[in-house]
Every structure is written in structure tokens, then in C-alpha cells.
N, CA, C and O of each residue as an XYZ file, in Angstrom:
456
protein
N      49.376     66.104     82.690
C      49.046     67.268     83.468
C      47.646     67.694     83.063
O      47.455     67.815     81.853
N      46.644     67.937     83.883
C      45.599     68.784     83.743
C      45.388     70.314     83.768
O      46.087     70.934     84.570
N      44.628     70.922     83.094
C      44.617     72.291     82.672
C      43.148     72.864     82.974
O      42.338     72.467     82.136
N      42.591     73.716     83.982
C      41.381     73.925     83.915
C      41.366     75.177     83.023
O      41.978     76.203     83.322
N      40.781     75.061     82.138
C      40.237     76.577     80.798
C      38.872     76.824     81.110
O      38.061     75.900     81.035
N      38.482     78.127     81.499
C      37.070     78.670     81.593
C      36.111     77.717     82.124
O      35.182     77.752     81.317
N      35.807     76.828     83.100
C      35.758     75.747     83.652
C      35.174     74.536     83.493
O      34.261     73.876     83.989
N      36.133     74.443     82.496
C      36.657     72.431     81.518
C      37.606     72.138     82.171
O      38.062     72.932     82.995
N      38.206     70.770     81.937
C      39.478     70.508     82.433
C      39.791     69.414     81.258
O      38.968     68.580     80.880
N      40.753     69.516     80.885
C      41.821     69.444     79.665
C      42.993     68.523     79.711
O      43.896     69.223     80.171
N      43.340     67.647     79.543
C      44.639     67.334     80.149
C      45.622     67.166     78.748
O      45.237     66.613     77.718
N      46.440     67.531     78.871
C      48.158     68.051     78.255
C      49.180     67.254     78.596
O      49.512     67.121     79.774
N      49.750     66.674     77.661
C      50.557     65.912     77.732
C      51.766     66.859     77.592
O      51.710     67.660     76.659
N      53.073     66.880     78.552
C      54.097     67.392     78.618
C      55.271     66.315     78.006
O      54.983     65.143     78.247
N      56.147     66.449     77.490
C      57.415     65.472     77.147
C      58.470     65.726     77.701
O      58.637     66.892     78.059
N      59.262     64.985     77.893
C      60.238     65.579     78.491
C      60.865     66.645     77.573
O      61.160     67.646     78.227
N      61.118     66.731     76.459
C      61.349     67.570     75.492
C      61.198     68.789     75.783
O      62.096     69.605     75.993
N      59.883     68.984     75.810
C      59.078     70.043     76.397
C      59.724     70.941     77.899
O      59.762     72.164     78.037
N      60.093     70.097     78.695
C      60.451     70.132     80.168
C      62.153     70.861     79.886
O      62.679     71.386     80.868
N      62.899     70.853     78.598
C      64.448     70.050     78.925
C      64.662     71.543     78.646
O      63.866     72.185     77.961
N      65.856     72.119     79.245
C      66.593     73.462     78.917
C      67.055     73.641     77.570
O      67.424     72.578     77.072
N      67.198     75.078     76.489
C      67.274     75.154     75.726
C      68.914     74.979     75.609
O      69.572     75.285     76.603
N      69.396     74.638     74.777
C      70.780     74.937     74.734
C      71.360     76.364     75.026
O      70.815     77.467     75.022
N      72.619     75.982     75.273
C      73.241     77.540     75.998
C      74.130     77.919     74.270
O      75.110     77.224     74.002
N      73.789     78.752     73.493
C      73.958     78.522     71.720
C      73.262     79.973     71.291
O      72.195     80.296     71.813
N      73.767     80.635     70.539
C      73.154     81.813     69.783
C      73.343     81.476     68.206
O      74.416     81.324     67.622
N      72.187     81.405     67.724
C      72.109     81.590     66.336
C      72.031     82.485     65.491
O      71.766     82.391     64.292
N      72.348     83.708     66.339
C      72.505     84.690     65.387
C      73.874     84.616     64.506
O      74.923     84.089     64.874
N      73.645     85.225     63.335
C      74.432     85.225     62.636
C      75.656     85.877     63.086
O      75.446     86.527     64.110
N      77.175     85.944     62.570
C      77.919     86.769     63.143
C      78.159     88.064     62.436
O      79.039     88.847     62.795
N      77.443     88.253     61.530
C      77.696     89.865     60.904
C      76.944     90.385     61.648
O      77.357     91.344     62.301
N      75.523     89.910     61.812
C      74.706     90.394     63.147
C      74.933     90.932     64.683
O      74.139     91.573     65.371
N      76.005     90.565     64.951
C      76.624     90.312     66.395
C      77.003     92.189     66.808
O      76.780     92.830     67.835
N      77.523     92.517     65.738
C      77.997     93.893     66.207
C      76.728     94.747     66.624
O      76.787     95.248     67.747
N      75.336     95.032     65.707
C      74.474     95.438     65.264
C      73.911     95.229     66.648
O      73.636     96.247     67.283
N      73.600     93.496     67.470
C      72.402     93.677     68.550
C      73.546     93.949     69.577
O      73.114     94.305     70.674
N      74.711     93.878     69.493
C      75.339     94.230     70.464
C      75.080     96.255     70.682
O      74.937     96.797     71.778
N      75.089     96.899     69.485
C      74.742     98.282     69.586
C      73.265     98.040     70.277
O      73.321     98.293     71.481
N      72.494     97.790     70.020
C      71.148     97.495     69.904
C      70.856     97.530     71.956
O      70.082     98.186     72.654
N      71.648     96.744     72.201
C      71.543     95.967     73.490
C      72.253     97.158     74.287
O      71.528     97.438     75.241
N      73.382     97.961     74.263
C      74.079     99.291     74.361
C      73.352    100.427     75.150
O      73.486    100.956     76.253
N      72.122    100.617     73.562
C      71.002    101.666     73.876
C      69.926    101.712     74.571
O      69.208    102.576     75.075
N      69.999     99.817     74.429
C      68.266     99.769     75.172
C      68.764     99.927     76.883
O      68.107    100.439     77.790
N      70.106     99.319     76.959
C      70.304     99.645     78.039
C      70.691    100.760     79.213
O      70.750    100.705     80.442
N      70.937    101.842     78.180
C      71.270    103.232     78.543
C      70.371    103.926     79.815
O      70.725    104.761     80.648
N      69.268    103.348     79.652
C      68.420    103.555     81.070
C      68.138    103.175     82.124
O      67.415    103.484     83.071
N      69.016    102.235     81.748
C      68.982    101.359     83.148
C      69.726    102.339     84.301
O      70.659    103.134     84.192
N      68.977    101.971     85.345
C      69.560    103.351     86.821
C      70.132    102.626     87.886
O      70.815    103.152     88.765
N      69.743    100.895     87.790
C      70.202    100.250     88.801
C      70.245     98.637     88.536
O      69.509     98.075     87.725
N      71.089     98.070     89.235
C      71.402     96.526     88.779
C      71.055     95.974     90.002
O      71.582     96.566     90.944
N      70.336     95.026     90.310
C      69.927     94.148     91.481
C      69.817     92.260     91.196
O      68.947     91.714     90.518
N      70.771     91.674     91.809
C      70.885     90.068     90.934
C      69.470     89.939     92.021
O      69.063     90.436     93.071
N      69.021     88.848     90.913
C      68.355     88.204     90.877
C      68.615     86.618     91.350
O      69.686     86.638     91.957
N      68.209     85.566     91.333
C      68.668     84.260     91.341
C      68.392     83.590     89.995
O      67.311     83.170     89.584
N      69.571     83.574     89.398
C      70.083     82.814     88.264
C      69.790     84.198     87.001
O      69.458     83.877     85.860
N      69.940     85.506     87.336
C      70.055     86.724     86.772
C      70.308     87.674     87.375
O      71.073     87.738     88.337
N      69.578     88.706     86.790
C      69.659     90.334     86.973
C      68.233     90.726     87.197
O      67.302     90.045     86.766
N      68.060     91.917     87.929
C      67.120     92.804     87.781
C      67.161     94.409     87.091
O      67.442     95.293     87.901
N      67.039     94.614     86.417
C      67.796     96.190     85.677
C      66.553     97.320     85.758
O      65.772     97.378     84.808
N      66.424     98.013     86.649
C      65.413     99.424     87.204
C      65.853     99.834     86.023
O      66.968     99.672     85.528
N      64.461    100.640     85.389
C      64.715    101.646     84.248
C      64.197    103.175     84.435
O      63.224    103.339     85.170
N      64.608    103.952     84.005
C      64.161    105.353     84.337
C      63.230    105.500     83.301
O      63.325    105.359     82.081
N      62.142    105.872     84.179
C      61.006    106.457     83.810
C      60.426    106.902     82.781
O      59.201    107.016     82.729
N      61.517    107.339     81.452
C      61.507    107.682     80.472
C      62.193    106.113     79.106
O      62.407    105.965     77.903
N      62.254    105.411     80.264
C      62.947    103.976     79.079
C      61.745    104.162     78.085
O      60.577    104.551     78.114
N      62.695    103.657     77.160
C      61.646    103.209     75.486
C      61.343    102.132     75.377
O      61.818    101.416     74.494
N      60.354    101.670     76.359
C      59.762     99.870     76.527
C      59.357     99.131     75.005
O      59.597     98.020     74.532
N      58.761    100.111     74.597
C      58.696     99.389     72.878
C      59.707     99.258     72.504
O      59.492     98.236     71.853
N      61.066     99.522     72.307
C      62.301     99.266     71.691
C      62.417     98.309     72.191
O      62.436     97.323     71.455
N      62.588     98.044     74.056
C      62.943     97.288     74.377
C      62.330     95.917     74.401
O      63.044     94.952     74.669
N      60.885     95.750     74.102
C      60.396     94.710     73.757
C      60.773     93.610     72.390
O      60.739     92.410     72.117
N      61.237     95.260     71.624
C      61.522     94.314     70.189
C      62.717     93.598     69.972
O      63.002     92.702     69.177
N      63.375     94.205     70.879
C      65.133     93.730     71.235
C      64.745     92.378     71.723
O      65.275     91.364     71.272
N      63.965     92.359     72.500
C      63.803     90.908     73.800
C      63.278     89.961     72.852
O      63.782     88.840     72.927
N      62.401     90.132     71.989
C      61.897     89.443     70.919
C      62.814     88.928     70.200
O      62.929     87.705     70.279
N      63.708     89.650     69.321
C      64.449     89.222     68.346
C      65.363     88.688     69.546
O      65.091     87.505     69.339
N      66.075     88.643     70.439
C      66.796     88.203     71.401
C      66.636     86.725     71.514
O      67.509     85.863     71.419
N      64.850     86.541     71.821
C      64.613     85.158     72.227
C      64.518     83.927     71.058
O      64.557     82.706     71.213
N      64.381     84.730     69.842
C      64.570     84.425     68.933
C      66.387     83.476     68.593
O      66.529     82.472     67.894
N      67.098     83.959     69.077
C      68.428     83.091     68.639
C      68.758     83.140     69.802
O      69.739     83.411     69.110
N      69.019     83.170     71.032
C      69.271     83.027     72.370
C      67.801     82.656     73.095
O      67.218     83.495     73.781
N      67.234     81.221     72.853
C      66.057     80.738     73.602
C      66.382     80.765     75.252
O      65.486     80.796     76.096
N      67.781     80.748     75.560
C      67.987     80.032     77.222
C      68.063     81.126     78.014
O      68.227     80.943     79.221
N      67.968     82.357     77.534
C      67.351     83.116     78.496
C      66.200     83.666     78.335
O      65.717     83.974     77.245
N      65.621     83.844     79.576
C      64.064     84.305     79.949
C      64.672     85.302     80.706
O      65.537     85.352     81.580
N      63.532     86.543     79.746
C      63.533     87.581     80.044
C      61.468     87.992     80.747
O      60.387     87.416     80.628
N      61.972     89.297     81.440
C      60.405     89.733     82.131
C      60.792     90.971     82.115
O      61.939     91.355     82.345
N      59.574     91.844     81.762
C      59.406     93.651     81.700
C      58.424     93.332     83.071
O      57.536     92.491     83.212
N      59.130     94.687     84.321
C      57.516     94.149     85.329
C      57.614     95.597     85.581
O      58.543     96.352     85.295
N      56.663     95.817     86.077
C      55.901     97.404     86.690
C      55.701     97.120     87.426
O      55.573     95.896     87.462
N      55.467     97.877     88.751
C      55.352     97.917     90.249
C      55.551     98.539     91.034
O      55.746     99.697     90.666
N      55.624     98.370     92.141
C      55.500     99.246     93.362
C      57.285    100.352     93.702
O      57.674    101.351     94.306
N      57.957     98.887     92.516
C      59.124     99.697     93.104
C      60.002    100.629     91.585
O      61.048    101.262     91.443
N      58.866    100.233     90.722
C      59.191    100.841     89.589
C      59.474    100.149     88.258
O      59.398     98.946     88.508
N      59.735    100.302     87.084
C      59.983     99.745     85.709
C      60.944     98.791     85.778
O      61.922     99.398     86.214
N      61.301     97.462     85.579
C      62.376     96.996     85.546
C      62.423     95.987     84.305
O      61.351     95.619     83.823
N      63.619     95.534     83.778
C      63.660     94.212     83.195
C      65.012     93.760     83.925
O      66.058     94.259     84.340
N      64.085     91.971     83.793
C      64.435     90.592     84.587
C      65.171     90.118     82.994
O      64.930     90.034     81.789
N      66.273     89.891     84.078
C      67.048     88.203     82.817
C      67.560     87.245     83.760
O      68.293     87.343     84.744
N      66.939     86.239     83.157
C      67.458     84.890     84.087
C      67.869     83.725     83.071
O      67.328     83.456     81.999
N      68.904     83.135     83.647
C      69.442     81.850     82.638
C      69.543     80.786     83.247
O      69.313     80.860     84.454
N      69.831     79.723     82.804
C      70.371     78.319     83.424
C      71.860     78.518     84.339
O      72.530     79.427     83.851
N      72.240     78.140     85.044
C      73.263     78.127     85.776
C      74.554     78.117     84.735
O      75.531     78.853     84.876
N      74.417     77.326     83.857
C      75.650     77.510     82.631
C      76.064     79.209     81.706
O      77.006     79.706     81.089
N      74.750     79.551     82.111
C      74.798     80.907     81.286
C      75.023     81.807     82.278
O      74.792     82.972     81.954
N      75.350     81.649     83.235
C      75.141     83.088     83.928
C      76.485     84.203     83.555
O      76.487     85.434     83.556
N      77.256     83.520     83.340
C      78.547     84.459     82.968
C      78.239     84.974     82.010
O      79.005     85.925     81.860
N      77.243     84.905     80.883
C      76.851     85.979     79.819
C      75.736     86.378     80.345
O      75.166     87.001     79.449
N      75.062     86.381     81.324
C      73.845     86.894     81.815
C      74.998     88.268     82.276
O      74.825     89.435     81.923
N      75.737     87.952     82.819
C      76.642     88.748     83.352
C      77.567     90.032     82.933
O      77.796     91.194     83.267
N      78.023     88.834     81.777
C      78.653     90.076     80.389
C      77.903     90.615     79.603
O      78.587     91.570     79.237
N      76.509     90.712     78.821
C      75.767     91.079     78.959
C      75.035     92.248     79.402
O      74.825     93.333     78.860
N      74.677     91.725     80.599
C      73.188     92.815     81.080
C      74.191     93.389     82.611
O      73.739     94.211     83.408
N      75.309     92.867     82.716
C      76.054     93.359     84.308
C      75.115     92.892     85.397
O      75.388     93.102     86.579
């Protein structure tokens, strides 16, 4: 694959490795489990509205969400749950966070984030 940077062009070798879905697997520990489950509880308390997405959720936040909390959650999140991709977006129609998974995960995309 080629890459134009500030205008060079670069080429990047991809592997399939690179390409392949993360496992559907949490490495968090299980004493941990109760803790981001609170964690995940609060950040979600602001959420005002649920809209699926394809292969997720969309979760509207009120105006007053604590986006820094919720960044650090998504962080440590992606950290032992790689197979979902998460997005914070701003816009026209307001604050939201995106979760999207592989087709295998969606039932915890589900239990989860609703």
C-alpha cells in the first residue's frame, strides 16, 4: 500500500496480521470485572438516547457528559477488549459515543452499551 505524507509517497507494507480481527476475549482480570462494570454504569448515566448503528450502537450524551472520564474508560477498555472500536463524535446532531464490533460480538455490544 502507498501512503502520501506531506507530499512524499511511502509505501507500507500491510500483513495479513495486521488486516485480521482481534479476538472476541477480555483480558481483564476478574477481580477487575465488578469495578469497570461500575465504571461503565456511570459513564453511561448520560446517555439520553440509543440509536444502532451497523455492527453497534450510537449513545447521544447530554450536554453535561464527563467526556474526560469517558475517554479514560474507552482507553483502559481498548486496552483488554481490542475488538471493539469505539468513536466520541460532535456534531450537528449533538455529543455521542459509537461502539461497533465484529458480528460475533454484537450480543455484548448489546449487553453492554444496550
Amino acid at each position: 500500500m502507498n501512503l502520501r505524507i506531506a507530499g512524499s509517497l511511502h509505501s507500507v507494507a500491510v500483513t495479513e496480521e495486521a488486516r485480521a480481527t482481534p479476538p472476541i476475549a477480555c483480558s481483564l482480570d476478574a477481580a477487575q470485572l465488578p469495578d469497570r462494570l461500575t465504571a461503565w454504569e456511570a459513564a453511561l448515566a448520560s446517555v439520553v438516547a440509543r440509536t444502532p448503528l451497523p455492527g453497534g450502537v450510537r449513545l447521544t450524551l447530554s450536554p453535561d457528559a464527563p467526556l474526560a472520564a469517558l475517554v479514560e474508560l474507552v482507553v483502559a477498555e481498548q486496552a483488554c477488549c481490542s475488538f471493539f472500536a469505539f468513536a466520541i463524535t460532535v456534531d450537528s446532531r449533538g455529543t455521542a459515543f459509537e461502539v461497533t464490533a465484529p458480528p460475533e460480538a454484537h450480543e455484548v455490544v448489546q449487553a453492554l452499551f444496550g
